[in-house]
N, C-alpha and C positions, 0 to 999 in steps of 0.2 A: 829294387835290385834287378840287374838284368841278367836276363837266364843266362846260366852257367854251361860254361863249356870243359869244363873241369873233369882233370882225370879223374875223379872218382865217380865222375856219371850221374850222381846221386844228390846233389849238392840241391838241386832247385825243387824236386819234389821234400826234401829234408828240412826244407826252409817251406813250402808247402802246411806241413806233416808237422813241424816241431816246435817252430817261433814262436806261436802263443802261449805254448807249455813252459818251453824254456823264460818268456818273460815272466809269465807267470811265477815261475820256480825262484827266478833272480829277484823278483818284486815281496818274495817273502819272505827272503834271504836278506835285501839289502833296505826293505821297506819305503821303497821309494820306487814307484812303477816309469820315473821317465829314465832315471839313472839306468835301470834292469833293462829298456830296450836298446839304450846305449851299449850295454854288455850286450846283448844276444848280437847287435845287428855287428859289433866291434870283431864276435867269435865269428860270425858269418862272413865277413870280410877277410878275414883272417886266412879261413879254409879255403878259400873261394881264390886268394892268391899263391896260396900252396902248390907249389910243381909236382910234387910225388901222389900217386893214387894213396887215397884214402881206403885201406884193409878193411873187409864186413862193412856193419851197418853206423854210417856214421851218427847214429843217435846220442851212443856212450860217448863219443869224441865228443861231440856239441856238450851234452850234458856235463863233461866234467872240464871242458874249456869255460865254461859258463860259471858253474860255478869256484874255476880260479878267478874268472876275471871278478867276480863279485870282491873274493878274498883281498884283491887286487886294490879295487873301487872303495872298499872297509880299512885298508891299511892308508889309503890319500884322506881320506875322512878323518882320520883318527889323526893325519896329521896338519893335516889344516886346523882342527879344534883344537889342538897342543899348541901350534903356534899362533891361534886364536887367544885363547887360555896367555901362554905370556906376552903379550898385547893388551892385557886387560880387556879384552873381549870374548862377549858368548858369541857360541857356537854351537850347531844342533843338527843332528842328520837331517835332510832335507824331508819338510815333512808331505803329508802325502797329498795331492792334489785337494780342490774344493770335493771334485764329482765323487773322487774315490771313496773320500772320509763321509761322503752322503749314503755311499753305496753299501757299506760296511756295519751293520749292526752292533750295537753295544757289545754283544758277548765276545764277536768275531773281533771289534777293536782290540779289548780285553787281552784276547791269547793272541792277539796278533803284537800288542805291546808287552807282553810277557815274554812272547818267542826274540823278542828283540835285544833282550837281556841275558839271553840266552851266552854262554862262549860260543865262539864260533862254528867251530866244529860238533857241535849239541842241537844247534839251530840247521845245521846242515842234513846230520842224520834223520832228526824231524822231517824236516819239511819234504826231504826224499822218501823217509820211509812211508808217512801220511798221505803229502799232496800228490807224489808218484806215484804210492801201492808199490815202491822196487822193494824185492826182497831182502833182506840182509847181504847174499851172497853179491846182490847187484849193487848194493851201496858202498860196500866193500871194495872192489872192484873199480868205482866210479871214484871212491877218494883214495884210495892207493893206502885200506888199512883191513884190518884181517876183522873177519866176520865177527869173534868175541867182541874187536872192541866197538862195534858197529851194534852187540848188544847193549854192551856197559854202557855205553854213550848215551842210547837209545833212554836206556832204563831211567840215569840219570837226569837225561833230560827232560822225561815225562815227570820225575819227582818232584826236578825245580820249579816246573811250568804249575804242577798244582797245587806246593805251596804258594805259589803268589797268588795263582787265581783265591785260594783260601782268603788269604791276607786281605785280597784286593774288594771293596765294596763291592 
């Protein structure tokens, strides 16, 4: 990408500073690490042609552009396997590279295909509230939902995730 001349000043240290979090963060969300640079580098493009300054730090912007575009990339998915599906054809989120799946230890597989099962928004609160350390007030904030349900969500998520680990060999 080439340095930014963007009213908000901030764009090329941010992309510096965030990229590998933010794939990170979409690679957990959507389980598929080329799809999630797709999203980061798509939000990055995105900001980067925006005319108006970008207000404070544009971290919470990336972070919750990122994970719409996940939202985004989960809703084409779900429709390609539907009109896979009446086709008489399977279809299967893309899975995860050779290296990655070498990289990944059994357990980490595990809750990593557990979190996948997850509703969407259960898998989001997770993976912000764990792989970030953001507070509730920050996750909140980040999805455009009030801190309680950023508990309940939270709460239930960790229930679902360890009955299956239970269930799961």
């Amino acid at each position: 990408m080439k340095p930014s001349t963007h009213p908000g000043g901030r764009l090329d240290e941010a992309f510096r500073s965030h990229r590998a979090e933010l794939v990170r963060v979409a690679a957990f969300i959507l389980g598929d690490r080329g799809a999630a640079e797709d999203v980061v580098q798509d939000v990055f493009v995105r900001v980067h042609e925006r005319t108006d300054p970008m207000d404070g730090d544009p971290q919470y912007y990336l972070r919750a552009a990122v994970i719409n575009g996940c939202r985004t990339t989960l809703r084409r998915w779900r429709l390609i396997r539907r009109h896979a599906e009446q086709q008489g054809q399977q279809s299967t989120c893309p899975p995860l590279t050779t290296e990655e799946a070498a990289l990944l230890d059994e357990d980490r597989r595990r809750v990593l295909k557990a979190l996948a099962t997850l509703p969407r928004r259960r898998r989001e609160v997770l993976v912000l509230r764990f792989y970030l350390e953001m507070s509730e007030a920050e996750i909140a904030d980040t999805l455009g939902i009030s801190p309680g349900t950023v508990k309940s969500t939270a709460a239930r998520g960790l229930a679902a995730l360890a009955r299956q680990l239970k269930e799961a060999p």
